[in-house]
N, C-alpha and C positions, 0 to 999 in steps of 0.2 A: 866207533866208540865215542861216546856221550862225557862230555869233562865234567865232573861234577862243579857247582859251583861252588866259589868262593865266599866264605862267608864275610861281608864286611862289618867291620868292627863299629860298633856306634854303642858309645856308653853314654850312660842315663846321669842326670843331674838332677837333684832333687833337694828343693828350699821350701824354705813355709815364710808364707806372706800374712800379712794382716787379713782379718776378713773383707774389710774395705778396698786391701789393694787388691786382693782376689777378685770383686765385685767389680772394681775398674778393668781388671783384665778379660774377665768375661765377658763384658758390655764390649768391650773393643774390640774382641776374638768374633764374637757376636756381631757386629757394623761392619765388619773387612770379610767376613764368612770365612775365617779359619780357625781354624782348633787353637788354643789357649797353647800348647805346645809349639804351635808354629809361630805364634807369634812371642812367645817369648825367646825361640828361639834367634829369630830376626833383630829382637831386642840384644840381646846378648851378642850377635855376631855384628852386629853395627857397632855397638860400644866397642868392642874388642878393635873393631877398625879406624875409630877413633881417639881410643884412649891418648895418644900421643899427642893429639892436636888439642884435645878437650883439656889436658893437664895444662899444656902451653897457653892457651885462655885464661887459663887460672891463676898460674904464673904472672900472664901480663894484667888481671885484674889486678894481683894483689901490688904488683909495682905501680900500677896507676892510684889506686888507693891510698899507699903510702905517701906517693909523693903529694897528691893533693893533701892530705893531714901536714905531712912537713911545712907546705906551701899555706896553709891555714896557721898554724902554729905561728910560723914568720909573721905573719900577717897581724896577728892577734899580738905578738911583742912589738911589732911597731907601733900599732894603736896606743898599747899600754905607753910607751915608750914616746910618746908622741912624736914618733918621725914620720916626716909626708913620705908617701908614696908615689913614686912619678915613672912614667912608662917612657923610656925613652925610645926613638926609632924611626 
């Protein structure tokens, strides 16, 4: 006796892009010779394997960014403030 198969579950996702980012996905799908599905699929399951790391870059952008601004700020009140700056070490 023959098992029937199983049917496996794959549900559909469905967004609307710009017409231009459509035009970028095609051209891409098109240079790699995959279907536009596949490749956003790829798109999407990379992100999803990254999110965690890619958030954590952003995190440590925005702490380097701050601190340079603070580190500017100091700087810019010294100036005003006419105190030398000296590096010691």
């Amino acid at each position: 006796m023959v098992e029937p198969k199983k049917r496996e579950f794959k549900p559909t996702l469905e967004t609307k892009l710009t017409r231009e980012d459509f035009m970028r996905v095609d051209a891409l799908a098109k240079a790699e010779r995959k279907s536009k599905s596949e490749l956003v699929r790829e798109a999407v399951l990379w992100y999803l394997e990254h999110k965690d790391e890619l958030a954590s870059k952003q995190r440590e952008t925005e702490t380097v960014l701050a601190i340079r601004h603070r580190d500017s700020e100091a700087v810019t009140r010294g100036n005003l403030l006419n105190v030398p700056l000296s590096v010691t070490g």
